[in-house]
C-alpha positions in Angstrom: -9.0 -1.3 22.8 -5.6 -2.9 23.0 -3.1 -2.2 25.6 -1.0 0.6 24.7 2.2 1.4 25.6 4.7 4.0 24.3 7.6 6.2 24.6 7.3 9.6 23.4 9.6 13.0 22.9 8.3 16.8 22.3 10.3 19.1 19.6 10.4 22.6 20.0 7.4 22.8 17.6 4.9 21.5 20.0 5.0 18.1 18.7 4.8 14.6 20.6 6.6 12.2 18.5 6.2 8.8 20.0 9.2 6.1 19.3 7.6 3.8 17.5 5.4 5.0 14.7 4.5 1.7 12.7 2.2 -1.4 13.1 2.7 -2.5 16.8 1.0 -6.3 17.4 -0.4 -5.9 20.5 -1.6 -8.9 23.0 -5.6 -8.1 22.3 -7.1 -10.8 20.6 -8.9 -8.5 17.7 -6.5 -5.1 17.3 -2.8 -4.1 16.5 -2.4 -0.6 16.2 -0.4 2.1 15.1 0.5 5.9 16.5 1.4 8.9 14.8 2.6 12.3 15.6 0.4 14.4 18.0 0.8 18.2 19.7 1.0 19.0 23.3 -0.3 22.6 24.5 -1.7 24.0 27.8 -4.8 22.3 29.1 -6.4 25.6 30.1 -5.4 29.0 30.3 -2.5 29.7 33.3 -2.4 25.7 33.6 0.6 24.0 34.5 -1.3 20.2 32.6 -0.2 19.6 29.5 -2.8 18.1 26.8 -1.8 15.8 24.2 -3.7 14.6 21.0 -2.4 12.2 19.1 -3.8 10.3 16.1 -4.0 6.4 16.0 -5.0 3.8 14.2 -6.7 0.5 15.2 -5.3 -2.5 12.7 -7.6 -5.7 12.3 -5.9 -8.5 14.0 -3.8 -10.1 11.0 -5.8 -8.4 8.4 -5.2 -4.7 6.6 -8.1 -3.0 7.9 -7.3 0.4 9.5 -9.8 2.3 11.6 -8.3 6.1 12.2 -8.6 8.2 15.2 -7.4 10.7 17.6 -6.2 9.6 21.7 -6.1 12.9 23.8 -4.6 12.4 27.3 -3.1 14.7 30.3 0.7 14.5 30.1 1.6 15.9 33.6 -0.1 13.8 36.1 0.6 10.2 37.1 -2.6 8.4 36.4 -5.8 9.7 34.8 -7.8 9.3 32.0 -7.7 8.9 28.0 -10.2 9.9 25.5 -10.6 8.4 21.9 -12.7 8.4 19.1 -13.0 6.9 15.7 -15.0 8.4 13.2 -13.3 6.7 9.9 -12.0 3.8 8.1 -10.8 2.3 5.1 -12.4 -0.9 5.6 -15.3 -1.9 3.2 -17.0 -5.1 5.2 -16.4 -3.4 8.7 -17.5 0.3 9.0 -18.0 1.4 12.5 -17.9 4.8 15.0 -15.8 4.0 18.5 -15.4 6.4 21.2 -14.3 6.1 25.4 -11.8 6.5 27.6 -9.4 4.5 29.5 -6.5 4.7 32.2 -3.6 6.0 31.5 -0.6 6.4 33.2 2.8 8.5 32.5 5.8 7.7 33.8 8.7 10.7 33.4 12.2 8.8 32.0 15.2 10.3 30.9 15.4 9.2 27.1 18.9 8.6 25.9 17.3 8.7 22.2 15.3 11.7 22.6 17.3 13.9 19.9 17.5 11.3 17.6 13.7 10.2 17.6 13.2 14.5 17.0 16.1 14.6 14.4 14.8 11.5 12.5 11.5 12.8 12.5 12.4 15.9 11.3 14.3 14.1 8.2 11.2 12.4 7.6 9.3 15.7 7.3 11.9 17.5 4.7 11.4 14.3 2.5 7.9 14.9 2.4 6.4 16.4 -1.1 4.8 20.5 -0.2 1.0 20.0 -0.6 -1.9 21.9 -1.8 -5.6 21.9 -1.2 -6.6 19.6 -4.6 -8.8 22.7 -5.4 -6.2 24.7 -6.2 -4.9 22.4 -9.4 -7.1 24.7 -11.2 -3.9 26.8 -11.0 -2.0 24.0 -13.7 -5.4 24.3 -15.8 -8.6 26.4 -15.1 -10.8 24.1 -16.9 -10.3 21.1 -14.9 -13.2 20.2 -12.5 -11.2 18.9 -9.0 -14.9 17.5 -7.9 -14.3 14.5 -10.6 -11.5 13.2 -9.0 -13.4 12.7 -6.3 -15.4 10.0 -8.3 -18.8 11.6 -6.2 -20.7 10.0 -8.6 -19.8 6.5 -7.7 -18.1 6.8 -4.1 -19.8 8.7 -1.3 -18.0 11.0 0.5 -18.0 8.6 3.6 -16.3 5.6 1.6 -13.5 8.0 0.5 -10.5 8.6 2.9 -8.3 10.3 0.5 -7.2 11.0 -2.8 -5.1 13.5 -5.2 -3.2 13.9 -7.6 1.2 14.4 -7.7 1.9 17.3 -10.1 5.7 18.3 -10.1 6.9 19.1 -7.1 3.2 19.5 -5.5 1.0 17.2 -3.8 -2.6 18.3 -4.7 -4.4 16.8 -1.6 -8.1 15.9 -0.5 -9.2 16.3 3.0 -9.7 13.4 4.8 -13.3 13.4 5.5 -14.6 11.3 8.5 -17.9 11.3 9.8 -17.5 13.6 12.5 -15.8 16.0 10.3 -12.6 16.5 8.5 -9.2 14.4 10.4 -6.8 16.9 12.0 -3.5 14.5 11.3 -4.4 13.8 7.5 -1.0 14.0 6.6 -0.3 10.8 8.7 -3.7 9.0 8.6 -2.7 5.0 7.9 -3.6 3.9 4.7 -3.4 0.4 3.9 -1.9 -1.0 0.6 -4.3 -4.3 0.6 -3.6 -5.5 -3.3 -1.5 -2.5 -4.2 1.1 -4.4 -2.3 1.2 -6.5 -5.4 2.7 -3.8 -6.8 5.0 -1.9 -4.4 5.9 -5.4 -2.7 5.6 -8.2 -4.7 6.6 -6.6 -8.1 9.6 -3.8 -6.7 11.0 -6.8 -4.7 11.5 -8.8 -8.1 12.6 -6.0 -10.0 15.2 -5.1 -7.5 16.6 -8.6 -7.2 16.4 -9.2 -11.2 18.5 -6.3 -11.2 20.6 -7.6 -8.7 21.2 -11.3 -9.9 19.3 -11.7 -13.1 17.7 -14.8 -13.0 14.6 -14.4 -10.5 11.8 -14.3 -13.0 12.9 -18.1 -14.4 12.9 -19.2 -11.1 10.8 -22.6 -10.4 8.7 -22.2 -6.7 8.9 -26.3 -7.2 12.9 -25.3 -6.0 12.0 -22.9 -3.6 8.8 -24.6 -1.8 8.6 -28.0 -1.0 4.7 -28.2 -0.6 4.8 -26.9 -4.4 7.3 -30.4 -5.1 5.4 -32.4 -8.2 4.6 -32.5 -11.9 2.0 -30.1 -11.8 4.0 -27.1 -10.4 7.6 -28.3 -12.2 7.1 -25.6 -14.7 6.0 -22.7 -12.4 8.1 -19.7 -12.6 8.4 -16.6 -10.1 7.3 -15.4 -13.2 4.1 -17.1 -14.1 3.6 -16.5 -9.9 3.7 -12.8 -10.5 1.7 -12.6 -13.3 -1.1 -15.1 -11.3 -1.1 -17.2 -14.3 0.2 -20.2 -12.9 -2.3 -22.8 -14.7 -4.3 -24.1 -11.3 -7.5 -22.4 -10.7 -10.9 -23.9 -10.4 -12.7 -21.2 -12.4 -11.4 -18.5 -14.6 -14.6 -16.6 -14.6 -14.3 -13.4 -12.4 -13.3 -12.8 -8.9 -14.8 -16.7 -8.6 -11.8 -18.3 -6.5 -10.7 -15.2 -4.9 -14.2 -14.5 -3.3 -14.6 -18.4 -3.1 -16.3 -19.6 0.8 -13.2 -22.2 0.7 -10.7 -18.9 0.1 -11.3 -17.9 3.7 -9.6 -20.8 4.7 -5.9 -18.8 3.1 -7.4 -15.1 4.9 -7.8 -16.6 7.8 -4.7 -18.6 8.5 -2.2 -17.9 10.7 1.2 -19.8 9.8 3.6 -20.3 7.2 2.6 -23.7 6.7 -0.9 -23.5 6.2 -1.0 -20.5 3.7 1.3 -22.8 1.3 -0.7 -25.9 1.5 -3.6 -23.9 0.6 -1.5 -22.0 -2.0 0.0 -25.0 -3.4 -2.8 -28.0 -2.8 -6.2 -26.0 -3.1 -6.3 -25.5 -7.1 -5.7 -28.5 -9.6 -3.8 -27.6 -12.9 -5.5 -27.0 -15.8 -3.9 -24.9 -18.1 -0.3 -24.3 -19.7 1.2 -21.6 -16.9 1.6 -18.2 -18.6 -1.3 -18.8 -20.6 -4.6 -17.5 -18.0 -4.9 -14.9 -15.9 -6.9 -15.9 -12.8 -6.6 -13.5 -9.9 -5.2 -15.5 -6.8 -3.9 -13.6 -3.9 -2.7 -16.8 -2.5 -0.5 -16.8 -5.5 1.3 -13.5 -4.7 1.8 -14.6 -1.6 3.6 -18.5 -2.5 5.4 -16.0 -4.4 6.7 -14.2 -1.5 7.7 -17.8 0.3 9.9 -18.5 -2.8 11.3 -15.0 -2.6 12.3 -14.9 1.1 13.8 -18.2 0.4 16.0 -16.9 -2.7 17.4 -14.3 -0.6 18.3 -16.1 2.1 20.6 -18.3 -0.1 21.7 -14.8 -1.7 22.1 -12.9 2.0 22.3 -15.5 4.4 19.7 -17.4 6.4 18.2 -14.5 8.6 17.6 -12.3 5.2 14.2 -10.9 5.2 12.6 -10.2 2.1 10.8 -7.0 3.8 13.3 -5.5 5.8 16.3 -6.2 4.0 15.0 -6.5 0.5 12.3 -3.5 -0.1 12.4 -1.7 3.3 16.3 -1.4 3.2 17.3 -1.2 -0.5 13.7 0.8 -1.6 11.8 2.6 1.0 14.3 3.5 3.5 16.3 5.5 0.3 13.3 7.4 -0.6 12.4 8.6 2.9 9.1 7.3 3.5 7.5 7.4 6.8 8.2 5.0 9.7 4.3 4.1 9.2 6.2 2.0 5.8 8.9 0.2 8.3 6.7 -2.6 9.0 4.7 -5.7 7.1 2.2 -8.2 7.8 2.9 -11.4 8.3 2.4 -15.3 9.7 1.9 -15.4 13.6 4.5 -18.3 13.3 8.1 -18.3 13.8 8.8 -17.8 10.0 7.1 -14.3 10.0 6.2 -14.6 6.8 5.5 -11.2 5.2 2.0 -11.2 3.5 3.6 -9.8 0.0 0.1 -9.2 -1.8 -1.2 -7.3 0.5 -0.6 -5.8 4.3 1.7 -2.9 4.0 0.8 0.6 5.6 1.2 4.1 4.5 0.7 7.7 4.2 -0.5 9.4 1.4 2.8 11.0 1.0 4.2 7.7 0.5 1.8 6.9 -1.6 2.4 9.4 -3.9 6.5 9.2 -3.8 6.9 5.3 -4.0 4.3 6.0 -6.9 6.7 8.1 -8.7 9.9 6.4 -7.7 8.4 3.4 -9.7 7.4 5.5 -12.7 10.7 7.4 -12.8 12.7 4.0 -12.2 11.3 2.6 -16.0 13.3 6.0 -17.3 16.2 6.9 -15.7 19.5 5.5 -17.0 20.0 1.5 -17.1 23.1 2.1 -15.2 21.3 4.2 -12.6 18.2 2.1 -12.1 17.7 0.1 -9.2 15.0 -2.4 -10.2 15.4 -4.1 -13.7 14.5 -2.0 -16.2 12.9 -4.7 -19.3 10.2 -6.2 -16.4 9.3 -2.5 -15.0 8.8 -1.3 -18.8 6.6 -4.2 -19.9 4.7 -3.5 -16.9 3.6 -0.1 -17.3 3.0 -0.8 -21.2 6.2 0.5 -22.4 6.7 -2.6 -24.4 3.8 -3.1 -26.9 5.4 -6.4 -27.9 4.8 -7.1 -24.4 1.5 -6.3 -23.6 0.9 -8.5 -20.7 -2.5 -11.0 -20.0 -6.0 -10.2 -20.9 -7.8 -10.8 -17.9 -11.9 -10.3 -17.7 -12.1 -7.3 -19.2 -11.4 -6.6 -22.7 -9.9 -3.1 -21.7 -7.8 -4.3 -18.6 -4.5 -6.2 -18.9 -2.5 -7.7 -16.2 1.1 -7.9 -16.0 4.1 -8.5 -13.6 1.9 -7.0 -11.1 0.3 -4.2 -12.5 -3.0 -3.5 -14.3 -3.4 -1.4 -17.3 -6.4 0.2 -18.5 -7.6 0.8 -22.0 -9.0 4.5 -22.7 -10.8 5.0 -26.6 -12.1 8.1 -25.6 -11.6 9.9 -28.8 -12.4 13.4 -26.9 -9.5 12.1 -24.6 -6.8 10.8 -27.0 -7.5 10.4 -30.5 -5.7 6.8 -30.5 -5.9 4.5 -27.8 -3.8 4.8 -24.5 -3.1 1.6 -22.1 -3.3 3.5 -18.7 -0.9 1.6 -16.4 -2.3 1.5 -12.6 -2.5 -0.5 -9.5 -5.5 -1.5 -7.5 -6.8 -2.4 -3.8 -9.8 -3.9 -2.1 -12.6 -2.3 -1.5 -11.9 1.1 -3.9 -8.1 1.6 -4.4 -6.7 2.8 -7.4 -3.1 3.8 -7.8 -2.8 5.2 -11.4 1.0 6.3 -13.0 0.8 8.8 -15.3 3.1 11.0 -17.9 5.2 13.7 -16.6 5.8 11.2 -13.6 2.4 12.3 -12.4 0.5 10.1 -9.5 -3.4 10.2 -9.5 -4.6 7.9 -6.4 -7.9 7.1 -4.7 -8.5 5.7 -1.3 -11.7 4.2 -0.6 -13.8 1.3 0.8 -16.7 1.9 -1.9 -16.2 -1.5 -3.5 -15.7 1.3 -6.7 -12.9 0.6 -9.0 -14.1 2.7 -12.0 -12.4 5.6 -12.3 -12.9 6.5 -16.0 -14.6 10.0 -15.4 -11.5 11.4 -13.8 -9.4 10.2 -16.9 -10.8 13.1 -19.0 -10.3 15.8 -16.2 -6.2 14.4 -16.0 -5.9 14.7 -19.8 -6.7 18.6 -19.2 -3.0 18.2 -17.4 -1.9 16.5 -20.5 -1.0 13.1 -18.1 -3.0 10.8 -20.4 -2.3 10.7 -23.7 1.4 10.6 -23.8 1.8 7.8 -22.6 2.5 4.5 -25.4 -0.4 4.9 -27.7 -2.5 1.1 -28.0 -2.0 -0.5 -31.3 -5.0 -3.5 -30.1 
């Protein structure tokens, strides 16, 4: 366990709202961590003690893992003695139970921000979509089978932290089974994005500043990125960066580079520098860029260099693609949770933010940002805040701009986002692209018609989510979407 150290206020609801509610990096070697909203209540009958339990999450030094639990502690005496145990994770090469209990030790302050930390919070709630158990969906259509979203047949109930689907203005919601029963904070357990980010990071941040400026995509990273300076990288765009169809691989067969032994070598460092020269020395050219798809995280993320450096020519030097970019101009806006407020990124002075994956979030802001991003490719051009042409082509609006084949005949790839290909004739009777976005180890974001959000969290290694596609259509939020003409 790492050191842990916090302020906290109680509302008139019982609730223990600590200060800081997003990734903390902590001094232990092997764990960050973040805290979320507990309750306080009597320790025993005609007690003065006051009991707190609190749920937590332990964060993989550098990486996205999150490991969820609850901390219970005595608030009333000076010293004594924590308790904690882990019983879940979303975590697919690390799965593990933790329990103990530590010293801890409460000093009484007079907080000067204790109304606004309650007021703030309470905001947060009111932003939060009303939820319902996801059995009760058989409420928008009594033929629908809710057990087939759960994808049993492929992920076991201990590799799935959460899914559900956003109906309207109702969250239909999954409990968040652990191993030693069902999580009592599941509307704040952490969820982490891993290669959604490449989504709801790298993608929102370029539509947002297309929008904004109008020339991102044709950016070349050989302008941006020194270590990227030479004839083989002179005709690299943002664009071709987004799409991961830059023209350097090694192999274009599947997941071959990602899941490369010499690919640890970019998971593993720490600093600016070496991520780039990995990113921009590892793979030789060998193609025309716009041409292949070959999945590179370390693409995504040489993207995200170029980007912080566009915007602090645009906004000054100490712009920060996260915080003033899609924090401040996308996820602050909508609400979401102070769990969204902070990123990964390089242990160096740069603090680099990791941009294809490492972001963390509830499953409420799951589900919102979801929608945001579906009803941003509808509203008004005038309204819009990210560029409406990229956003559309991305979630197959644009059948003139159907995107890359990638390995799979019925999966496209496109300015960060996948689409799937149903020909389910029971389904649809023509064939729809689904547009969706995906995670390691079992994530699977998928944006539907009628603004609708059907999302599974899991560490499975399952990314086949074809049986719940018949089950959605019984909601009519499959085959409205642009019907497949290839």
């Amino acid at each position: 366990m790492p050191n842990i150290s916090f302020d906290w206020v109680q509302n008139e609801a019982g609730e223990v709202i600590p200060s800081i509610r997003h990734l903390v990096v902590s001094d232990s070697p092997y764990w960050d961590y973040i805290l979320g909203v507990g309750e306080i209540w009597p320790a025993s009958l005609g007690e003065e003690i006051k009991r707190v339990s609190m749920p937590f999450t332990l964060v993989e030094k550098n990486q996205n893992c999150t490991h969820n639990g609850v901390l219970v502690f005595d608030s009333d005496s000076a010293e004594g003695y924590f308790y904690f145990q882990i019983s879940s994770e979303t975590c697919a090469y690390f799965k593990a139970d933790f329990w103990g209990r530590g010293v801890v030790t409460n000093t009484f302050l007079k907080d000067a921000d204790q109304e606004k930390n309650i007021t703030q919070y309470a905001i947060e709630k009111k932003h939060r979509v009303r939820t319902k158990p996801i059995a009760m969906i058989t409420q928008q259509a009594n033929q629908i089978r809710p057990e087939m979203l759960a994808l049993s047949s492929g992920i076991s109930p201990n590799d799935m932290t959460a899914y559900g689907v956003l109906l309207g203005d109702v969250h239909y919601v999954s409990d968040c089974q652990t191993r030693a029963g069902n999580y009592p904070f599941c509307d704040q357990m952490v969820l982490p994005s891993y290669s959604t980010a490449k989504s709801l990071f790298a993608a929102a941040a370029m539509f947002y500043l297309e929008k904004e400026y109008g020339d991102v995509f044709s950016q070349p990273i050989s302008k941006w990125i020194k270590q990227c300076a030479g004839d083989s990288w002179d005709d690299v765009t943002f664009s071709n960066l987004l799409d991961m169809s830059t023209g350097h691989y090694e192999s274009a067969t599947y997941s071959a580079d990602e899941a490369s032994p010499q690919k640890l070598v970019f998971f593993t460092a720490k600093t600016n520098e070496q991520r780039l020269e990995f990113a921009c020395g590892h793979f030789s050219r060998k193609s025309k860029p716009g041409k292949i798809f070959v999945y590179h995280t370390s693409d995504t993320y040489l993207l995200g260099a170029g980007l912080s450096a566009y915007v602090k020519e645009k906004l000054g030097k100490t712009a920060d693609l996260f915080s003033d970019v899609l924090y401040e101009k996308i996820f602050k806006p909508l609400g979401l949770s102070q769990v969204s407020a902070q990123s990964r990124r390089t242990s160096d002075l740069s603090g680099q933010p990791y941009v294809g994956y490492g972001l963390f979030f509830t499953r409420d802001d799951l589900a919102r940002l979801s929608r945001f991003v579906i009803q941003q490719a509808q509203v008004d051009v005038n309204s819009s805040v990210l560029a409406q042409d990229p956003l559309q082509a991305a979630l197959q609006k644009k059948p003139q701009k159907p995107g890359l084949t990638t390995y799979y005949s019925h999966i496209r790839y496109q300015h960060g986002f996948w689409a799937r290909k149903t020909t389910n004739k029971s389904v649809c009777k023509k064939p729809q692209w689904i547009p969706f976005m995906s995670g390691y180890g079992g994530i699977t974001i998928a944006l539907l018609a009628k603004s609708s959000v059907y999302y599974y969290v899991s560490d499975s290694f399952h990314f086949d989510w074809s049986e719940a596609i018949p089950e959605l259509q019984k909601l009519n939020l499959i085959c409205p979407s642009v019907t497949a003409d290839n």
